[in-house]
C-alpha positions as CSV (number, residue, x, y, z in Angstrom):
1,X,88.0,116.1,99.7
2,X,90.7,114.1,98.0
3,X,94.2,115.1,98.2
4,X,96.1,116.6,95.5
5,X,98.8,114.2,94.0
6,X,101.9,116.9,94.8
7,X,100.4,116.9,98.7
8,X,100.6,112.8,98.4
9,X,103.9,113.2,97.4
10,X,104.8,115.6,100.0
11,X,103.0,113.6,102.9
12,X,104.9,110.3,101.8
13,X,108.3,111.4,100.5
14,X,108.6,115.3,102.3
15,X,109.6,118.2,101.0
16,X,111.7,121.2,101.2
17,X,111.2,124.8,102.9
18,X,109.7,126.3,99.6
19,X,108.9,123.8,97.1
20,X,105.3,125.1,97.1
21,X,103.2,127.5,98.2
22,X,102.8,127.1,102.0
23,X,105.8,125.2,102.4
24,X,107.3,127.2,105.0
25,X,109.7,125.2,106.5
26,X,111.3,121.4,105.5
27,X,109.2,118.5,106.0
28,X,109.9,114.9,106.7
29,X,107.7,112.3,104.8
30,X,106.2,108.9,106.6
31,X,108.3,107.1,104.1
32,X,111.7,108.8,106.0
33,X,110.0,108.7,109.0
34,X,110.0,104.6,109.0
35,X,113.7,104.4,108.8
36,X,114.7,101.1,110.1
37,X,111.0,100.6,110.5
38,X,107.6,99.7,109.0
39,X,105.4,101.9,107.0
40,X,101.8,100.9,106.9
41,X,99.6,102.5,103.6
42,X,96.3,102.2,103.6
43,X,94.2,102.0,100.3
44,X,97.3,101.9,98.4
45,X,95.3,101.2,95.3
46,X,93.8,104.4,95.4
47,X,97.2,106.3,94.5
48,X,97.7,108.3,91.3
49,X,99.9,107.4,89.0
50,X,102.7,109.7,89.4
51,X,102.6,108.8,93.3
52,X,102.8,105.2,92.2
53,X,106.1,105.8,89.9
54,X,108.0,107.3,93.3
55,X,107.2,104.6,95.3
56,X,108.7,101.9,93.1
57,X,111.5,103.9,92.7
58,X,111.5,103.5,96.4
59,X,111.1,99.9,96.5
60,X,113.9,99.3,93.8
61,X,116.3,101.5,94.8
62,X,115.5,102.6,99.1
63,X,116.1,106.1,97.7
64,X,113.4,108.7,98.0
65,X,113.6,112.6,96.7
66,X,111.8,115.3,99.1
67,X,109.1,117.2,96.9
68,X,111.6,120.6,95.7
69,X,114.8,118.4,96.9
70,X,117.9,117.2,95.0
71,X,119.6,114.9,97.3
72,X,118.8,111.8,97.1
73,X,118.2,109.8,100.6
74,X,118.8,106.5,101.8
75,X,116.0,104.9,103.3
76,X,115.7,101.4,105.3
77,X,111.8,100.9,105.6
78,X,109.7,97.9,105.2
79,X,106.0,98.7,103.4
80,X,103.0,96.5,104.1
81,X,100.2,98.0,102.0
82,X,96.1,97.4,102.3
83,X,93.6,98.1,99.8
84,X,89.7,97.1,98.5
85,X,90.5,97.3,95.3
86,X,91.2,93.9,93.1
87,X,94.6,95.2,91.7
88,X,94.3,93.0,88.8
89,X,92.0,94.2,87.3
90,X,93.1,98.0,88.4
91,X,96.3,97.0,86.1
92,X,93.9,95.7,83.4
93,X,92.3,98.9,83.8
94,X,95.5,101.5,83.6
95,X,95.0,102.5,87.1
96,X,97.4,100.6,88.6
97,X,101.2,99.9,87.5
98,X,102.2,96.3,86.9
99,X,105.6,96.9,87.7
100,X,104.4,98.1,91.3
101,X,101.9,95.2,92.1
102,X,104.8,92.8,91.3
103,X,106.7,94.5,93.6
104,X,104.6,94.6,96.6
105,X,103.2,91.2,96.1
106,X,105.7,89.7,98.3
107,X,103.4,88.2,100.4
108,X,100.2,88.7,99.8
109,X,97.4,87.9,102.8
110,X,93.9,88.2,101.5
111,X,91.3,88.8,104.0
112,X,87.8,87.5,103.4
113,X,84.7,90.0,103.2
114,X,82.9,90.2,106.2
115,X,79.7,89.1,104.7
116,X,81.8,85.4,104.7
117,X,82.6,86.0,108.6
118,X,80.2,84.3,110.1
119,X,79.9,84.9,113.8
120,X,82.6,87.4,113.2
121,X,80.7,90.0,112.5
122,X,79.0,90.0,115.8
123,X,81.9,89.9,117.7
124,X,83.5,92.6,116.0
125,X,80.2,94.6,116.5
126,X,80.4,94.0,120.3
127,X,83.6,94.8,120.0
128,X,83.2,98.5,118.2
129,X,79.9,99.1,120.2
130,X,81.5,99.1,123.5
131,X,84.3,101.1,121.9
132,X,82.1,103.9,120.6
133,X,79.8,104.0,123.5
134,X,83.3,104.6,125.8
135,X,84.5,107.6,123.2
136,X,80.9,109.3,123.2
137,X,81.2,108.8,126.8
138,X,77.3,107.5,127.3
139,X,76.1,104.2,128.9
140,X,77.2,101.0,127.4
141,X,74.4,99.4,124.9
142,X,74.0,96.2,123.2
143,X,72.1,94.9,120.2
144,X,68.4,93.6,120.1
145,X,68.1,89.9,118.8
146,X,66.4,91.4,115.2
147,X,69.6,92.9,114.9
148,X,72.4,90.5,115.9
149,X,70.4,88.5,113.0
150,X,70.4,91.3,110.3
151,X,73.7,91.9,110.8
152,X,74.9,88.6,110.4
153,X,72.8,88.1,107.0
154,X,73.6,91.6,105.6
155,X,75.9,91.3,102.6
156,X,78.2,94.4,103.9
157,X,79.3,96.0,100.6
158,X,81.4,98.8,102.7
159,X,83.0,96.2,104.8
160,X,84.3,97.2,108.4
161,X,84.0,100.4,107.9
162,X,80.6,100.9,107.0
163,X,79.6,98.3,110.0
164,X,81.8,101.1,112.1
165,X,79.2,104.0,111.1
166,X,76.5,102.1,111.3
167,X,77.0,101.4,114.9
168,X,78.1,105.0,115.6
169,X,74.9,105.8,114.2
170,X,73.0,103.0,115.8
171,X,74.4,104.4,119.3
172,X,73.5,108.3,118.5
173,X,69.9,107.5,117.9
174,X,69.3,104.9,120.3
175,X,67.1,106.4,123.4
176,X,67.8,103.4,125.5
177,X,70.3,100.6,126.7
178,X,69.4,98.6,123.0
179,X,70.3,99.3,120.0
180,X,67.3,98.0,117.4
181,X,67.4,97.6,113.5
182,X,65.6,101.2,112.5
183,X,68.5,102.5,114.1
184,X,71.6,101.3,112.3
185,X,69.5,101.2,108.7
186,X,70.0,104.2,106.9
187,X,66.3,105.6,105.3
188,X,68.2,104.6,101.8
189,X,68.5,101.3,102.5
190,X,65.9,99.4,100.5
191,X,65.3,96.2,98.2
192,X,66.4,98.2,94.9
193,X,70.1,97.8,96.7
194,X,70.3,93.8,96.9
195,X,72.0,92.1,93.6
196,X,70.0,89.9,91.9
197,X,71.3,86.2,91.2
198,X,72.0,86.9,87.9
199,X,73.8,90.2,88.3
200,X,75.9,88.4,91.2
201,X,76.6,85.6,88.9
202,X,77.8,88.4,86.1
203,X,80.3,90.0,88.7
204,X,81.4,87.1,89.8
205,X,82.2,85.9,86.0
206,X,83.8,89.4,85.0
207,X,85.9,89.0,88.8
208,X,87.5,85.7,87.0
209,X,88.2,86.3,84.1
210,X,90.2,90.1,84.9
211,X,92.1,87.7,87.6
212,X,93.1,84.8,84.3
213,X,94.3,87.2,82.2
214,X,96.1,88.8,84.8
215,X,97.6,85.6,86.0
216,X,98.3,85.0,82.3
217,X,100.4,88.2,81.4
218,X,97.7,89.4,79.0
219,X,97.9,86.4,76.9
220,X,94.7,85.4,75.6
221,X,96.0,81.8,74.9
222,X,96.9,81.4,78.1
223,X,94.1,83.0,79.6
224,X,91.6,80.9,77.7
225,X,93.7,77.6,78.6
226,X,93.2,78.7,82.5
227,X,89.4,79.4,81.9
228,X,88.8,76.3,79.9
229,X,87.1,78.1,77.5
230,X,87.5,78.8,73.4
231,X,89.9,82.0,72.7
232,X,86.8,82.9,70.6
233,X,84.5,82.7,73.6
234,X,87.5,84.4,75.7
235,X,87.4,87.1,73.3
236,X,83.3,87.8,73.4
237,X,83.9,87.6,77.1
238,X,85.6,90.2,77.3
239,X,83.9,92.4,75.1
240,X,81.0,91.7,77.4
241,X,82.5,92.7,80.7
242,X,83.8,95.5,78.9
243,X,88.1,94.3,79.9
244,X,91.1,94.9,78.1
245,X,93.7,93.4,77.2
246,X,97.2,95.3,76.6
């Protein structure tokens, strides 16, 4: 299950014997934990709100509060974040604080799908497949030559992560040394899943436009100056793909 905000706040930032029920004894957050270091977050756009609010704070200032604390401590700590999520349009949405993003866009580095990998993807499958094999402790296995190809041509909506479970899965059912396509294709998996051109050309539009108005501070002017388009046309744009503007 998803954790509770006040245990996100806890995990990152600590908190004191007693500030909530089963809080037995002090704890030290990762944040405090990476003095004089780095702290690596994962997923960062998937953090609430409130949790959002205490990390600037942390950003601005280096000063964090343990959950139930008063004192306010120091911290030296340098954040690198991750996430899937387009955090432009997250702040278009309200999900995600502007004030934040501007923050920890220092130095962005975007990495590229891995459906635009390339030969990637079967090297990092090699990779992981010898990995997994070695933690289930079973024979090494490799890939049959129908599935090197449908891996390379799959359009990988989950990424790395859902190219991990599918080889876990790939190597639990496979009764020999190969791994073969029925084996890492889930019985969902069907043609109802694939995008049509049309609704990839729609996502793709809606992907662009969230980005130009972000890029543009919410103005539509500017927006519609960076899109080449009418404000009029901006505006039915946006009523289309169903955006805001603040």
């Amino acid at each position: 299950g998803t954790l509770s905000p006040n245990l996100i706040q806890s995990e990152l930032f600590g908190h004191e014997k007693g500030a909530f029920t089963g809080a037995t004894k002090r704890r030290i957050g990762w944040v405090e934990q990476a003095q004089g270091g780095t702290l690596f977050l994962d997923e960062i756009g998937d953090l609430p709100l409130d949790v959002q609010v205490n990390l600037l704070r942390f950003l601005q200032q280096g000063e964090i509060q343990r959950v139930g604390g008063d004192a306010t401590i120091a911290v030296d700590a340098r954040i690198i974040a991750a996430t899937h999520v387009d955090l432009n349009r997250a702040v278009l949405e309200g999900t995600f604080r502007e004030d934040l993003l501007f923050r920890l866009d220092v130095l962005p580095l975007e990495m590229p799908p891995l459906a635009e990998r390339g030969a990637d993807v079967l090297e990092l499958a090699e990779h992981y497949l010898a990995r997994f094999c070695d933690e289930l402790g079973v024979k090494r296995k490799r890939l049959t030559p129908a599935t090197e190809a449908a891996l390379r041509t799959y359009a990988w909506p989950g990424n790395i992560r859902e190219l991990m479970n599918r080889l876990r899965r790939g190597i639990v059912l496979a009764d020999g040394n190969m791994v073969s396509l029925p084996e890492i294709r889930p019985h969902h998996d069907d043609d109802s899943n694939f995008p049509t051109l049309a609704r990839a050309r729609e996502l793709a539009e809606r992907r662009v436009i969230a980005e130009a108005i972000a890029r543009a501070g919410n103005n539509v002017t500017e927006a519609a100056r960076l899109l080449d388009v009418s404000r009029c046309t901006l505006h039915r744009l946006i009523r289309k793909h169903d955006l805001s503007i603040d």
